[in-house]
C-alpha positions as CSV (number, residue, x, y, z in Angstrom):
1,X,48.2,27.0,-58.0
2,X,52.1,25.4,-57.8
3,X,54.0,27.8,-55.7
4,X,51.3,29.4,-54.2
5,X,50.5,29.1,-50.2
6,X,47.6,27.3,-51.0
7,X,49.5,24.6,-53.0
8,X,52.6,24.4,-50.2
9,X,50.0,24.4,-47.3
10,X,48.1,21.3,-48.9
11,X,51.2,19.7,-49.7
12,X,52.3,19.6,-46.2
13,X,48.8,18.5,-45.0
14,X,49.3,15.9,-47.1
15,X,52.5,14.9,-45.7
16,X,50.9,15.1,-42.4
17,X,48.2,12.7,-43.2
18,X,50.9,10.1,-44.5
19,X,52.8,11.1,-41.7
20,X,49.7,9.9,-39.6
21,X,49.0,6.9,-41.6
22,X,52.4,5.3,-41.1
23,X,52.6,5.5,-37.9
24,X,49.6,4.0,-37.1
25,X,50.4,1.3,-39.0
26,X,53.8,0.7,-37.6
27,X,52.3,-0.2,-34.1
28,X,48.2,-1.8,-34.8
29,X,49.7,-5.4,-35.2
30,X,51.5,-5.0,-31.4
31,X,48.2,-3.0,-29.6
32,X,46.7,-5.8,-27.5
33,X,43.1,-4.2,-26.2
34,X,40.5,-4.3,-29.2
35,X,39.0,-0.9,-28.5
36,X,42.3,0.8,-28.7
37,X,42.9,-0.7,-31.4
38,X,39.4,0.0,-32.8
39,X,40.0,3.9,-31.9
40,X,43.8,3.7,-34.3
41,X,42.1,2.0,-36.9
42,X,39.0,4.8,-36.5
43,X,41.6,7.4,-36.4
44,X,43.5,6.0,-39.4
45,X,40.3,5.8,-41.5
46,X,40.1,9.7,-41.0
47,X,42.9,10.4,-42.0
48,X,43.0,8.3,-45.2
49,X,39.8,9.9,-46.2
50,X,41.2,13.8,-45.5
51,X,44.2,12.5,-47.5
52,X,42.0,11.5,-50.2
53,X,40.7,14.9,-50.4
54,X,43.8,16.5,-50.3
55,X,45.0,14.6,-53.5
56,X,42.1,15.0,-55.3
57,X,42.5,19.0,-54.6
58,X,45.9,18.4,-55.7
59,X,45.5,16.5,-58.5
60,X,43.1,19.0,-60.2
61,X,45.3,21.3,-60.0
62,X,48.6,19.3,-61.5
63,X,50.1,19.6,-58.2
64,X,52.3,17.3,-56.9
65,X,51.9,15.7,-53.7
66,X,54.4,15.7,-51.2
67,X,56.3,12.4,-49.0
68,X,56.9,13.3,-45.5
69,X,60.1,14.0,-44.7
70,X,62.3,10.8,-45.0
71,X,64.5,11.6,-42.1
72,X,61.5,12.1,-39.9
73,X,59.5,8.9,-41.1
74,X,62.7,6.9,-40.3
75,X,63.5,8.4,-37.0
76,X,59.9,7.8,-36.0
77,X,60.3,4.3,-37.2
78,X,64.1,3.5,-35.6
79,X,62.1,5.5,-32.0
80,X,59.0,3.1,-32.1
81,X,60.8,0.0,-32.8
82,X,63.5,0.4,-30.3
83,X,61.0,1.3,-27.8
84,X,58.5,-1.5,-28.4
85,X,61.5,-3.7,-28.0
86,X,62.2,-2.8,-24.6
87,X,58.5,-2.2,-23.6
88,X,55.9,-3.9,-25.6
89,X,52.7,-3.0,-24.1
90,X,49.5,-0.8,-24.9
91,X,51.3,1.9,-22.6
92,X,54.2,2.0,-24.6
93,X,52.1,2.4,-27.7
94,X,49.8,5.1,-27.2
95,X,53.1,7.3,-25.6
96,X,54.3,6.9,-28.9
97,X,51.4,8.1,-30.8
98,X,50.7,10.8,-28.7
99,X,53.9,11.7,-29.1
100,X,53.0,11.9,-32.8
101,X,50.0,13.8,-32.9
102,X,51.7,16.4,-30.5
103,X,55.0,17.0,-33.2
104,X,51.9,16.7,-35.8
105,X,50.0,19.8,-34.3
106,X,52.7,21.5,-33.8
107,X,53.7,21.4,-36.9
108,X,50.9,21.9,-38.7
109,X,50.2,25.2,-36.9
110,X,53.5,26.9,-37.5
111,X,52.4,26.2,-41.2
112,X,49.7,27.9,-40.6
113,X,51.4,30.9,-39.2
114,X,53.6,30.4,-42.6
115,X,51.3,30.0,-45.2
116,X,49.1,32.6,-43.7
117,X,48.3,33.7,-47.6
118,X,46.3,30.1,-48.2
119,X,42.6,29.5,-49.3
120,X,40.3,29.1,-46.4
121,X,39.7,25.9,-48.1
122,X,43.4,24.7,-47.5
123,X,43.3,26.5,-43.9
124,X,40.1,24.3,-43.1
125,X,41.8,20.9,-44.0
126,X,44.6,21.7,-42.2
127,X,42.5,22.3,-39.2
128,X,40.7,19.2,-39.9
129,X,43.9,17.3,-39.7
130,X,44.6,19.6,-36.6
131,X,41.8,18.0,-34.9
132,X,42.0,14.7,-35.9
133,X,45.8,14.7,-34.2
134,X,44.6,15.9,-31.1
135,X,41.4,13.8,-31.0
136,X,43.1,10.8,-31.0
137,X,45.5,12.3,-27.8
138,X,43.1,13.1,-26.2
139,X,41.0,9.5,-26.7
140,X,43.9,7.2,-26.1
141,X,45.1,9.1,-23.7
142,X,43.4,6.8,-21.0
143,X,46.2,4.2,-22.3
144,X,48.9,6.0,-21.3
């Protein structure tokens, strides 16, 4: 399975979902409303369990999983903090993640398009992940 589209599409849904992770939990200590809160920490249940999944797909098949990029994770991280300096507020906050999700379905579609030659399995959790990026726009987008 290394090599194949299956194993690179997986490995960048896997990426995705750490992706995901992080960033929630780079901004649930500074959300002040409980049920937007409660909707991140929903949202970052999700995505821990699709990530658990993923690596246990991965795992079976000795395939290594994959980091997100670390130029992106720190750019996210350098973008959130400086903004949360100058605005700390709920507002603030769920720009920023639905910021994320957006660059998150977009990427995750082009590698689609690129790893067109995947198992409908792999197709399917990306999807999934697809879904879960732009259900969490569209429920915090009330915040905003």
């Amino acid at each position: 399975m290394e090599g194949t589209d299956t194993t690179k599409l997986l490995r960048e849904v896997d990426a995705g979902v750490k992706m995901g992770v992080t960033s929630i939990d780079d901004v649930l200590d500074k959300v002040s409303c409980d049920k937007f809160l409660n909707i991140l920490n929903e949202s970052k249940e999700k995505h821990q369990q699709l990530g658990s999944k993923i690596h246990e797909i991965l795992n079976k098949n000795h395939a290594e999983p994959k980091e997100p990029n670390p130029v992106a994770k720190s750019m996210s991280w350098v973008k959130t903090n400086v903004k949360l300096a100058i605005d700390k507020n709920d507002k603030t906050i769920a720009a920023l993640i639905t910021d994320g999700c957006d660059m998150g379905v977009k990427s995750l579609n082009q590698y689609l398009n690129q790893y067109a030659a995947a198992s409908d399995e792999a197709k399917a959790y990306t999807k999934e992940l697809i879904e879960l990026e732009e259900s969490l726009g569209k429920d915090i987008a009330c915040y905003l």
